[in-house]
C-alpha positions as CSV (number, residue, x, y, z in Angstrom):
1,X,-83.3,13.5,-13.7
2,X,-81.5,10.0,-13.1
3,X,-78.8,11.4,-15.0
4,X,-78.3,14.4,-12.8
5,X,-78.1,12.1,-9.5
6,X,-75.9,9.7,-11.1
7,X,-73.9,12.6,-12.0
8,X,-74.1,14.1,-8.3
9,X,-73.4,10.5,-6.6
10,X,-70.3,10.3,-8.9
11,X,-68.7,13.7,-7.7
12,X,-69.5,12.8,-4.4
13,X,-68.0,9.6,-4.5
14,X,-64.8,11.0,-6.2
15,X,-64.4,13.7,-3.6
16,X,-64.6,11.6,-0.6
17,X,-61.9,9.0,-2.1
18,X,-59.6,12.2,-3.0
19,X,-59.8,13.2,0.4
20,X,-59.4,9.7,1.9
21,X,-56.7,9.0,-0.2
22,X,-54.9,12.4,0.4
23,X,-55.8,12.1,4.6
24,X,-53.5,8.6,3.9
25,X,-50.6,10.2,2.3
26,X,-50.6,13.1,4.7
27,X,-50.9,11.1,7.7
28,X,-48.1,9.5,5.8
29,X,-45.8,12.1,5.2
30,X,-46.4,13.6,8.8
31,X,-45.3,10.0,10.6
32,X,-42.2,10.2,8.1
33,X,-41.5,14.0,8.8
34,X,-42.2,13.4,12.8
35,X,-39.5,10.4,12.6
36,X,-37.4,12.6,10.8
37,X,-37.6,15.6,13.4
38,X,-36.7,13.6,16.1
39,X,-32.9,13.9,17.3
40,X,-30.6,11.7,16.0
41,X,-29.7,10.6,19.8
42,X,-33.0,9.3,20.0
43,X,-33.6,7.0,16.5
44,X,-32.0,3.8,17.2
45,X,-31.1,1.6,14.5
46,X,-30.7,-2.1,14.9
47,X,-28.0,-3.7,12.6
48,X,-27.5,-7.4,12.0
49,X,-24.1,-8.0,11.1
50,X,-21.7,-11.1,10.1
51,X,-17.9,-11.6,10.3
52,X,-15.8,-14.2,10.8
53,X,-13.1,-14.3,14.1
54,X,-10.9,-17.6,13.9
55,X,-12.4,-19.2,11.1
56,X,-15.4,-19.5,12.6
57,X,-18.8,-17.4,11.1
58,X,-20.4,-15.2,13.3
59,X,-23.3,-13.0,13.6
60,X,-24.5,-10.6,16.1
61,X,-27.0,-7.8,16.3
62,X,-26.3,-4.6,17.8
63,X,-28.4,-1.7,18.3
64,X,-27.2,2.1,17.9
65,X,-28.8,5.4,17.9
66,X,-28.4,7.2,14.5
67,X,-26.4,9.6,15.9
68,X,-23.5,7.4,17.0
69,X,-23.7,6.6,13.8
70,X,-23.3,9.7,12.3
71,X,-20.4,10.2,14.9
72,X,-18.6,7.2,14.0
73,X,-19.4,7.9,10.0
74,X,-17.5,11.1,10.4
75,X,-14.5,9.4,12.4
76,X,-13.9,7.2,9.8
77,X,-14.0,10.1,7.2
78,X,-11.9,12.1,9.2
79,X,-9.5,9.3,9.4
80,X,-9.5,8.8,5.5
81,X,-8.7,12.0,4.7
82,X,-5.7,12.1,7.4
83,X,-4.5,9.0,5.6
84,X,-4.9,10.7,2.1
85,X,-3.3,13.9,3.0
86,X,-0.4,11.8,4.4
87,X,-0.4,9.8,0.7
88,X,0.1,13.3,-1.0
89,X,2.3,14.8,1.7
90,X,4.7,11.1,0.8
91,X,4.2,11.9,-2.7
92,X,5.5,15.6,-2.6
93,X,8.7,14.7,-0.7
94,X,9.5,11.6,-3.2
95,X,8.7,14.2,-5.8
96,X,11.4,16.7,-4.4
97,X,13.9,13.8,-3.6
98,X,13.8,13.1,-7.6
99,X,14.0,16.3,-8.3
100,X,16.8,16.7,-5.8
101,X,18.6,14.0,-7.0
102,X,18.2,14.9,-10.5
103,X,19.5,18.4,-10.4
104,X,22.2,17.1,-8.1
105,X,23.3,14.7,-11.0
106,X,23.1,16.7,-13.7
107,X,25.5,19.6,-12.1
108,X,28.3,17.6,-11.5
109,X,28.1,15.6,-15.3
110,X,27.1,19.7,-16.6
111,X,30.5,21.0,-15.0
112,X,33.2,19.6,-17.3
113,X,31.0,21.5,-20.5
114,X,31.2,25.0,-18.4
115,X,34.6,25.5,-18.6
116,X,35.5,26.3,-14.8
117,X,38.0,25.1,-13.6
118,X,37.6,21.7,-14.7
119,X,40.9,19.9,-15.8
120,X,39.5,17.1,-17.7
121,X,41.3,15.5,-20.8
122,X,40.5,17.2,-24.0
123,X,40.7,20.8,-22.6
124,X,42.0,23.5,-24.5
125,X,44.7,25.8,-22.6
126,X,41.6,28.6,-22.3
127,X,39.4,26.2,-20.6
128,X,37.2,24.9,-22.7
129,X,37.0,21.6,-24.1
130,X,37.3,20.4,-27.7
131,X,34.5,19.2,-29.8
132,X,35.4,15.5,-29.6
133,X,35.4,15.2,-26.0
134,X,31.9,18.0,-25.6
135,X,30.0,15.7,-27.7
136,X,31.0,12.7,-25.9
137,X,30.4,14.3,-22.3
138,X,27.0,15.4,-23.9
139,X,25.8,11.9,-25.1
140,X,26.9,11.0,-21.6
141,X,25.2,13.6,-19.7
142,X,22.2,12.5,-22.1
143,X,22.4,8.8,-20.9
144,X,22.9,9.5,-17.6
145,X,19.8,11.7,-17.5
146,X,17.7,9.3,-19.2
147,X,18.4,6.5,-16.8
148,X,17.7,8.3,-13.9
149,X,14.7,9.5,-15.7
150,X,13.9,5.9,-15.7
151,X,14.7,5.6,-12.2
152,X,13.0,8.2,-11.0
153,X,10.1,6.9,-12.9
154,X,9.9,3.7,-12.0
155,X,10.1,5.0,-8.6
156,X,7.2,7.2,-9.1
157,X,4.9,5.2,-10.5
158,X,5.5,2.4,-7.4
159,X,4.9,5.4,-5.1
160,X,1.8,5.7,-7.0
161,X,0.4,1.9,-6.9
162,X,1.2,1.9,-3.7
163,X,-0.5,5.3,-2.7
164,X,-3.7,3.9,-5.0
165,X,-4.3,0.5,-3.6
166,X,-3.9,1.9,0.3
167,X,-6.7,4.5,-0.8
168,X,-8.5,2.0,-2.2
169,X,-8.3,-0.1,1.1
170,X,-9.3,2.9,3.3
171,X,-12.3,3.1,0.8
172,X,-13.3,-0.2,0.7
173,X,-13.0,-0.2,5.3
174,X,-14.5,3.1,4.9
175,X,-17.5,1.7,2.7
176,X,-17.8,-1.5,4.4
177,X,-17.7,-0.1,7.7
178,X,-20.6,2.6,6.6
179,X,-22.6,1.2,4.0
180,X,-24.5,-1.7,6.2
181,X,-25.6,0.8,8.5
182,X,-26.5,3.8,6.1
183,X,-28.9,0.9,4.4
184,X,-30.3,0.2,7.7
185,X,-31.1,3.6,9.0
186,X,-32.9,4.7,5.9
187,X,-35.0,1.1,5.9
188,X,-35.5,2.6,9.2
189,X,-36.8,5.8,8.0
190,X,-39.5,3.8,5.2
191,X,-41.1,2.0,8.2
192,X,-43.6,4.4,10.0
């Protein structure tokens, strides 16, 4: 018989600390969902920042509501992808001026191998031009390809430096700008 009552008392005992401990986590759970219900307009996050203004160190406090925030987030987002979409809209008419200047090149060194009309030493009386002088114009054209190649190249790959390291500035604002205040609003979320 003791066994039996020490056996009752002990799933007694257990359900009433299941059901305290699970009244906890629901109470729990409903603060955090009733915090996370309310509009953003009315959650007001308080954000300790620091900077520095003419060498000297400061640090303020200010205090938002979570949906400024968001406001501002998307701003700055907005703002990032102008300036990206301007980065590739730079890169496409570089890329057309090479390719532009390329073609525009390569048509005038091309025109003395056509045969039209060009009056160039080493053409024949039909309008073409002897072996000797082809080849030369070729290895010519070749060089004069390859250079601008280079060029063009070279150009490119400033273009895109340049185009990386502004990206990663609007990033690194972007981030800066966002991050301090992302951290606080969800420490602001954890505290019931």
């Amino acid at each position: 018989m003791h066994l039996a009552q020490a056996h009752t008392d002990l799933c007694r005992q257990l359900g009433q600390t299941i059901v305290k401990s699970d009244a906890a986590f629901l109470a729990s759970a409903e603060a955090h969902a009733n915090k996370l219900a309310q509009p953003l307009a009315a959650v007001q996050i308080r954000s300790q920042r620091r900077g520095a203004r003419d060498g000297a160190a400061l640090s303020w406090s200010e205090e938002r509501s979570a949906g400024e925030l968001v406001a501002r987030a998307e701003e700055q987002l907005a703002q990032f992808e102008r300036g990206v979409a301007g980065l590739w809209a730079e890169w496409a008419a570089a890329e057309s001026e090479v390719r532009a200047l390329l073609r525009g090149m390569v048509i005038p060194l091309a025109s003395p191998l056509s045969g039209e009309g060009y009056a160039g030493d080493g053409e024949t009386g039909d309008g073409a031009v002897d072996d000797g002088e082809g080849e030369q114009l070729l290895r010519r054209l070749r060089e004069a390809i390859e250079r601008e190649i280079e060029c063009a190249e070279e150009d490119v790959f400033e273009l895109g430096e340049e185009a990386v390291t502004l990206m990663k500035g609007i990033e690194k604002d972007f981030r800066k700008d966002t991050l301090a205040d992302l951290h606080i609003f969800f420490q602001s979320i954890d505290e019931p």
